[in-house]
C-alpha positions, -999 to +999 in steps of 0.1 A: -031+009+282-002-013+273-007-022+236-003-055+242-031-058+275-056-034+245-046-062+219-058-089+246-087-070+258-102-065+222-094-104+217-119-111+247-142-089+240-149-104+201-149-137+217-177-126+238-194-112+210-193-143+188-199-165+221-227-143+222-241-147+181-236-182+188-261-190+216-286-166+199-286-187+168-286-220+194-319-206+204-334-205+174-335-242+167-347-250+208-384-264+202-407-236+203-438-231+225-467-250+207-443-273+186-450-303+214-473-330+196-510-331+197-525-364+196-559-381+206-554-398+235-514-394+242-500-368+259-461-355+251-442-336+273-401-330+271-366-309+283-336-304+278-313-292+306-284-281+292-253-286+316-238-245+309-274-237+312-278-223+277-273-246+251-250-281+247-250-312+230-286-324+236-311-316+211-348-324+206-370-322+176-406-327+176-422-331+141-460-333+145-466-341+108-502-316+109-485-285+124-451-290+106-467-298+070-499-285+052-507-329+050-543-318+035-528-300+006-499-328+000-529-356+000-545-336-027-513-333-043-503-365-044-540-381-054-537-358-085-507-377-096-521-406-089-499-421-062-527-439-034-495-451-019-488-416-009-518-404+001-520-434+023-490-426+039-498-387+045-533-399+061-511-421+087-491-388+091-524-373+105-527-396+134-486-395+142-460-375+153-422-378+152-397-373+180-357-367+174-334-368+202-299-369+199-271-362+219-235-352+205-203-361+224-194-334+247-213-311+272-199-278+255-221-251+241-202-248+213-210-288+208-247-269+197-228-262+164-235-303+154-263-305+168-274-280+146-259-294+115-283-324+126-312-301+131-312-288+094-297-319+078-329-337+090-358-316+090-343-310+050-343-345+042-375-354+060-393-330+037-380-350+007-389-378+026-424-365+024-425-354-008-412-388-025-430-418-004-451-396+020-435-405+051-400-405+074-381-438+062-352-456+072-333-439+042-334-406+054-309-418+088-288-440+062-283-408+046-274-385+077-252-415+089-230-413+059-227-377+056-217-373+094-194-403+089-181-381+058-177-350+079-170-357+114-142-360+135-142-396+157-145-379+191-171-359+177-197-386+174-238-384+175-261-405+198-296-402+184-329-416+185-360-413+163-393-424+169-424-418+158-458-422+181-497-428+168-529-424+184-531-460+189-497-456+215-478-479+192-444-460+191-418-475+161-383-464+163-350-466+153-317-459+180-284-451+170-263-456+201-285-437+222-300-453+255-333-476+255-364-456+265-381-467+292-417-478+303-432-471+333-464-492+339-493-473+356-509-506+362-479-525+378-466-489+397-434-493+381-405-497+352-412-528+332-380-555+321-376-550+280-361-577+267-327-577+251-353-587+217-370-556+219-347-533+214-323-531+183-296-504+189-266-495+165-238-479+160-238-439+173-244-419+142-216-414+118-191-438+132-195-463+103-204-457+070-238-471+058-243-500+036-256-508+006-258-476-003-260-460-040-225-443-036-211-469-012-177-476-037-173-434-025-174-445+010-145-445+036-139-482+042-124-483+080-108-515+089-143-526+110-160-523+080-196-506+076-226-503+096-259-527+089-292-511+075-311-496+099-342-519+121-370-500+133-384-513+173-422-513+179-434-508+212-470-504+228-483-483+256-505-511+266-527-493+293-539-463+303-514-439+320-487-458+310-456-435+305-426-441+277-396-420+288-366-409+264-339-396+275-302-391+268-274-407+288-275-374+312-301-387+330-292-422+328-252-413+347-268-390+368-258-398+403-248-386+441-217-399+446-220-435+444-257-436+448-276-436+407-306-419+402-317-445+374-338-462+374-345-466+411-345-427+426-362-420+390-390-446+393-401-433+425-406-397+412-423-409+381-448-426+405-451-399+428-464-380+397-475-400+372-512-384+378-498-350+360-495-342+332-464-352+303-451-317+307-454-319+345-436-351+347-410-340+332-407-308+353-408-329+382-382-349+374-358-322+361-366-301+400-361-335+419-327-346+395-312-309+406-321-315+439-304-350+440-276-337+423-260-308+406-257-325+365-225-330+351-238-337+316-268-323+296-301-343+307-323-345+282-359-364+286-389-370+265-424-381+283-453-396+267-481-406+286-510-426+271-545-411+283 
């Protein structure tokens, strides 16, 4: 063989290799049979589709405080030190669970490598988060929004969305560019209006550097200036077998030509099978979305249905 065609050939092949180390190590941060939230009385379900079929820009993280954390030992900690607040914070834990969802610019599986920069980054800080005040604050995502703002390119920029969901279907969240969940009432048979009010979005993560900050005089001051503090939504399943959808903008472009899928194609799936269950919804959606059309971007989507 030519030395130049063996030079090429060995190139390829060590690109395969690392292409290969690279989706193995992807895997390892894809939620994990058993890692989907248990709660009395709400039902979570979710997917992620990547576009390449392995792994892309989506990403989901489920935090269900009791599996995650040892909360029983941390309320005994904490009521040692004498810090109620804490303790009443961890016992709220019990009754919640956190969702992350984000979704990084880009369909490429090598766009994974952010994502899991975000993965670690946040399940880090939300175990100081625990430690200091017993719960996931808005301080944590000031954080992670200046350190990606620090760090990463302006084409490279992070959608996300963070909520957390109780036993008592209030769901409180924060969005950082990332599209507005949706609520399908079981009552009405449909997608309910959410008023402009209701949801509080910002900036995608990164883009502007957080205010107000301890080391704000450090920060990069771009000519539009920095990025408010973080508001947190709260939203209510307000009946029984009402469904809350998250998703990423995936689903949201998906389409057959001129013809969208959301909301209309979507809401009649969702009441075609809003009987199942949260992980059967969502499988239903992601066969009947492939069979619409083939994606062109990850499709990411989150279900959780109040019993």
């Amino acid at each position: 063989m030519h030395p130049i065609a063996s030079h090429i050939e060995g190139s390829i092949t060590g690109l395969s290799r690392e292409l290969l180390n690279f989706e193995e190590i992807a895997r390892g941060i894809v939620p994990r049979p058993g890692s989907t939230p248990s709660l009395a009385c709400m039902d979570v379900g979710g997917q992620i589709l990547p576009l390449n079929g392995i792994a892309g820009g989506d990403h989901l993280i489920y935090v269900d405080f009791k599996k995650r954390y040892d909360l029983d030992a941390r309320i005994r900690k904490a009521a040692d030190a004498g810090r109620p607040d804490i303790v009443s914070n961890l016992e709220d834990c019990q009754r919640k669970a956190g969702i992350a969802l984000i979704d990084v610019a880009g369909h490429h599986g090598t766009d994974a490598a952010l994502a899991a920069m975000f993965h670690q980054a946040f399940l880090m800080g939300a175990l100081y988060e625990l430690d200091i005040t017993g719960s996931i604050t808005r301080r944590l995502f000031e954080n992670l929004n200046q350190r990606f703002n620090r760090t990463s390119s302006a084409h490279k920029f992070i959608t996300m969305l963070y909520g957390e969901i109780s036993e008592d279907a209030t769901f409180r969240f924060l969005s950082a560019g990332h599209p507005s969940p949706a609520i399908f009432s079981a009552m009405h048979d449909r997608f309910m209006n959410v008023s402009a009010e209701s949801f509080t979005s910002f900036p995608p993560l990164g883009t502007f550097p957080s205010r107000n900050l301890v080391d704000q005089r450090h920060a990069t001051h771009g000519v539009l200036g920095f990025k408010d503090r973080y508001e947190v939504n709260e939203w209510t399943l307000m009946g029984s077998g009402d469904i809350l959808l998250l998703h990423s903008d995936g689903l949201l472009d998906h389409a057959r030509g001129n013809e969208p899928y959301f909301p209309g194609v979507l809401e009649e799936t969702i009441r075609s099978a809003k009987h199942l269950s949260a992980a059967d919804i969502v499988h239903t959606i992601i066969d009947d979305l492939r069979v619409f059309a083939d994606p062109l971007d990850d499709v990411s989507l989150v279900v959780i249905k109040r019993c």
